[in-house]
N, C-alpha and C positions, 0 to 999 in steps of 0.2 A: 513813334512806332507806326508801320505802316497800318490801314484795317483790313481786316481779312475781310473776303468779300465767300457769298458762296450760299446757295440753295438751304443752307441748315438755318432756322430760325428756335432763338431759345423760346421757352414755351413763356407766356405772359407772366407778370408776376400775379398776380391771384392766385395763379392755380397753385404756388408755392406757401402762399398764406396759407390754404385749408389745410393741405397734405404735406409740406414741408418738401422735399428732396426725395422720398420715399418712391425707388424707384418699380414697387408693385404696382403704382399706380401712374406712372408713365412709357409710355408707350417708344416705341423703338427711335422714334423721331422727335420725340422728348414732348410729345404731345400729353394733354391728359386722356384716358381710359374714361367711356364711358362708363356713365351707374352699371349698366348690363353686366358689360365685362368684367369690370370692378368684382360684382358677384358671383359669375362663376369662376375667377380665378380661385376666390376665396374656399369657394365651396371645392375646389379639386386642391387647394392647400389642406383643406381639412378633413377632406378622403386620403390623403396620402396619410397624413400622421395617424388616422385610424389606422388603417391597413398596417402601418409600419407595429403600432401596439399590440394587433389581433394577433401579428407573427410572434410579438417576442411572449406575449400569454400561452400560444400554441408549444411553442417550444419548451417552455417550464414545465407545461403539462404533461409533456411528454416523456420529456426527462422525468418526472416525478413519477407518473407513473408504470414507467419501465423500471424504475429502483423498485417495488409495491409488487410490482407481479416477480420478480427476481428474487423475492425474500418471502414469498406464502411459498411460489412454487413447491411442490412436494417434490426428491429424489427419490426413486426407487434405491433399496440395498441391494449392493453386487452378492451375484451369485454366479452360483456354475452349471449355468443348465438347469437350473428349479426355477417355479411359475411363479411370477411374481405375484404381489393382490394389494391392489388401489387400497385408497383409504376407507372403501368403503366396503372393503373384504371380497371384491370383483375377481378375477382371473385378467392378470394386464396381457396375458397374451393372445385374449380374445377367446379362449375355450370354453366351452359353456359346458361342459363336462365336469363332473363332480368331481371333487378337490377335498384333500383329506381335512376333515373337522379339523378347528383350532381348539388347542390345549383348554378345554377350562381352567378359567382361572380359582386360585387356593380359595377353600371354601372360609378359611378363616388367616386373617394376617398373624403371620406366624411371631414369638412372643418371646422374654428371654427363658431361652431353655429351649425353645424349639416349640410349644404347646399353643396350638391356636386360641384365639377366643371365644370358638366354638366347642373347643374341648374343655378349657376352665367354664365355661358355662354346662356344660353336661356333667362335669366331675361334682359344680357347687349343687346341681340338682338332684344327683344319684340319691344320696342321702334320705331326702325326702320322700322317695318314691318307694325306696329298699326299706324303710320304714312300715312307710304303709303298706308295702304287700305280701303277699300270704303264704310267701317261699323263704321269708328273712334275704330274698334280691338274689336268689338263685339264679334265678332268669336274667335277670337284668346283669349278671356278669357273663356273660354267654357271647363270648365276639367274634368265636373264629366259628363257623358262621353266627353270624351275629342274630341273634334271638330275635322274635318280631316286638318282645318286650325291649330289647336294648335299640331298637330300631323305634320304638314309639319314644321310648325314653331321647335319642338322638333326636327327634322331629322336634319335640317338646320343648328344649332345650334352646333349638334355633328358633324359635317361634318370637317374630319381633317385639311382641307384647307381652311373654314372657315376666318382663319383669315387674310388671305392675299386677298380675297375678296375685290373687288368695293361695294358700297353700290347696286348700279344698277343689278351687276351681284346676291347679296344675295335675292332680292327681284327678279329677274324672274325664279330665282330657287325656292323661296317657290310658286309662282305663277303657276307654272307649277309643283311643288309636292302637290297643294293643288288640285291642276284638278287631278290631279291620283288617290288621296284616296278620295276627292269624288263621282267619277264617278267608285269607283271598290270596294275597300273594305266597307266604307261607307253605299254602297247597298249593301250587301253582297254578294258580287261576284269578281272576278277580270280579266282584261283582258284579252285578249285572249295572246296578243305577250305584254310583259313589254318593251321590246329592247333597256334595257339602264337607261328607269326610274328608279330614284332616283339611279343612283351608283355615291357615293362619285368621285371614280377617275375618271369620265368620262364626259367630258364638256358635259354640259346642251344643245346642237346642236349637238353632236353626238347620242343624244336620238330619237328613234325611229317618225320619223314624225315631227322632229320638225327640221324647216330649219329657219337661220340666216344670219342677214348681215354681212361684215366681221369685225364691230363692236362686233360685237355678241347680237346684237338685235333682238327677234325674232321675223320673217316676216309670217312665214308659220304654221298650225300644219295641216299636214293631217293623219290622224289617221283613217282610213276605216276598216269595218269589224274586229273590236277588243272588243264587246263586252261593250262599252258603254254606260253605263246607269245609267240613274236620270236625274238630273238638274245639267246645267254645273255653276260650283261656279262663282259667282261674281270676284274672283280675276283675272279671266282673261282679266280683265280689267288692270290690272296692267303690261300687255302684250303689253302697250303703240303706240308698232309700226307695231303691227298684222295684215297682209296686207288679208290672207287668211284663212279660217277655211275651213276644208273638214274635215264633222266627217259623212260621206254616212254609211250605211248599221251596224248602230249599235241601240240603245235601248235608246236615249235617249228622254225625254217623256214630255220636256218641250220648246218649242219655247224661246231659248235665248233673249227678247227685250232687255235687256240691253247691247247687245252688240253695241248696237247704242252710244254706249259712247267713242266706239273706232273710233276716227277719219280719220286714213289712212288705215281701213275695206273695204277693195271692194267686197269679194266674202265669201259667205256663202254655204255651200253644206251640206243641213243636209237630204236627201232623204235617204229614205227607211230606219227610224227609229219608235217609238212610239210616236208621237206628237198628240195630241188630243187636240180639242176644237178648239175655233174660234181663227183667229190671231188676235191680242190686237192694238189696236190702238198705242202705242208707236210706230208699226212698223214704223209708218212715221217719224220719229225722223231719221233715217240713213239718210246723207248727202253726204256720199262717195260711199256708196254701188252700184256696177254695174251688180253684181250675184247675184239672190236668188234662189236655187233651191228647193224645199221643196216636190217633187213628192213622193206619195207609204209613205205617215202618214193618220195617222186619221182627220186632217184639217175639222173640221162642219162651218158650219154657213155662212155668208154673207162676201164676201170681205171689211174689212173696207175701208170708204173712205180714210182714213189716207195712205194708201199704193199710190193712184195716187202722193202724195208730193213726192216719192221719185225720184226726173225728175230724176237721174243721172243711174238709172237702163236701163240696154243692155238686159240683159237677167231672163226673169218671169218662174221660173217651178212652178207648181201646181196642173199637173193633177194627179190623180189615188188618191183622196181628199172624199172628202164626201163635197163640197164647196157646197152651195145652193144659193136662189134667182139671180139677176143679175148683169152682167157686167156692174160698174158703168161708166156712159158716163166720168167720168172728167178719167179716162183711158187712153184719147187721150192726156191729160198734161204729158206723158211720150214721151217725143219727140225721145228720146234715143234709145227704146224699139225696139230690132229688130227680139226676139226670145219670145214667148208669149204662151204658155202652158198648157190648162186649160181642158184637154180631160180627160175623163169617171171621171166626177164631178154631180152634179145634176144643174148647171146653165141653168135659162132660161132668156128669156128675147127676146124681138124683133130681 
């Protein structure tokens, strides 16, 4: 065979010892590559297969998270011309213009038979309240308009704590939310200061004016300048251990006698309200009473005699009255009497 003759020289054998044949590391002339080169080839081998992984991780990602925003996205519901409202109750059509309230929702989930569990919670409490109060629950069946008693009775009921409740303690809670909505809302009006009435979490003696023993009986309400007014409800009666009433400088327009029902009652202080007409003879029915202050009402008419029974009285207000005729002599059966008050009245008498 003839020999090829010609400029190309195979590369030495050595450089095939180290590297073998591997032609990354020979050169176009079949030379070897120096160290240099050797390592930036490498290093642009090894940029490439990054870059080629950074692409296929971006792509996954991408894909991955286009499924992710595709499946929270929220759809607005088709409509016909009505405003739509994000999920966060917005106006999606950009109008900042009031939007009619949404529906409240059912105050109780409704039950078999149709009867919430607000209403079997009121029906299981009626009982107890129509019991203890002093119409046999007259009041408390009163719906169409619903009584300010069937209305505390309602509050009472929903009250979350409710059920861990003393009977004693559910009953001087309605007793004391039945005085709020009659003497405010009721009349239509409402207090001046509420300070606590009727809040679920907030014991029934941290309420504004009302002070308790550490039974939690209540002994006290004094409630001044708050805007009181009508007729204070019977259930205050129900307030069994109610030593004191101070309801001064509000509207209310009718002399409580029945509160002579309350037996450890000493002090009354109902001055500088709307009280008109003559005191009723019942007054003499109090047996514990030692206060009565009634100054700056419209008080007409004659003192009844019924007021000298009540020996246990310290101190008599009356004046600034419209009181007429005379101081009856049996007056002096008040042995007790040490404070006596009857100035710019119309009394005559010897």
């Amino acid at each position: 065979m003839s020999q090829i003759s010609g400029s190309f020289r195979s590369p030495p054998a050595e450089v095939y010892g180290s590297f073998g044949a591997d032609p990354d590391y020979v050169g176009a002339d079949g030379s070897l590559l120096s160290s240099s080169t050797q390592r930036r080839r490498r290093r642009w081998v090894i940029c490439g297969g990054l870059l080629v992984i950074v692409a296929i991780v971006a792509i996954v990602l991408g894909v991955t998270l286009g499924n992710n925003d595709t499946s929270t996205r929220s759809v607005p519901p088709a409509s016909s011309g009505g405003v739509g409202v994000n999920q966060q109750g917005g106006d999606t059509t950009g109008n900042t213009g009031s939007t009619a309230a949404p529906t409240p929702a059912p105050s109780g989930a409704p039950t078999e038979g149709g009867v919430s569990s607000e209403e079997q919670q009121l029906q299981a409490l009626l009982p107890l309240l129509k019991a203890a109060s002093v119409d046999d629950g007259a009041a408390l069946s009163q719906t169409d308009p619903p009584s300010p008693q069937y209305e505390a009775a309602a509050w009472l009921s929903a009250d979350p704590g409710v059920g861990t409740m003393s009977d004693g303690r559910k009953i001087t809670r309605y007793a004391l939310s039945t005085l709020y909505r009659a003497t405010s809302s009721a009349v239509g009006s409402q207090w001046n200061a509420v300070g606590g009435w009727n809040q679920y979490f907030l014991d029934e003696c941290e309420w504004n004016g009302v002070e308790c023993r550490a039974d939690g009986a209540v002994t006290m309400l004094n409630i001044t300048f708050n805007n009181i007014r009508g007729e204070l409800p019977r259930e205050v009666l129900m307030l069994e251990n109610l030593e004191t009433i101070l309801f001064g400088s509000n509207a209310i327009s009718v002399f409580p006698a029945f509160l002579s029902g309350l037996k450890s009652l000493r002090e009354i202080n109902l001055s500088s309200n709307a009280i008109v007409g003559p005191l009723p003879a019942e007054i003499g029915e109090f047996k514990s009473l030692e206060v009565l202050e009634l100054e700056s009402n419209g008080i007409e008419g004659e003192l009844p005699d019924e007021l000298t029974a009540v020996t246990t009285l310290r101190v008599l207000r009356l004046s600034d009255n419209g009181i007429a005729g005379q101081i009856p002599p049996e007056i002096g059966n008040l042995v007790n009497l040490v404070d006596l008050r009857l100035f710019e009245n119309v009394i005559g008498g010897p």
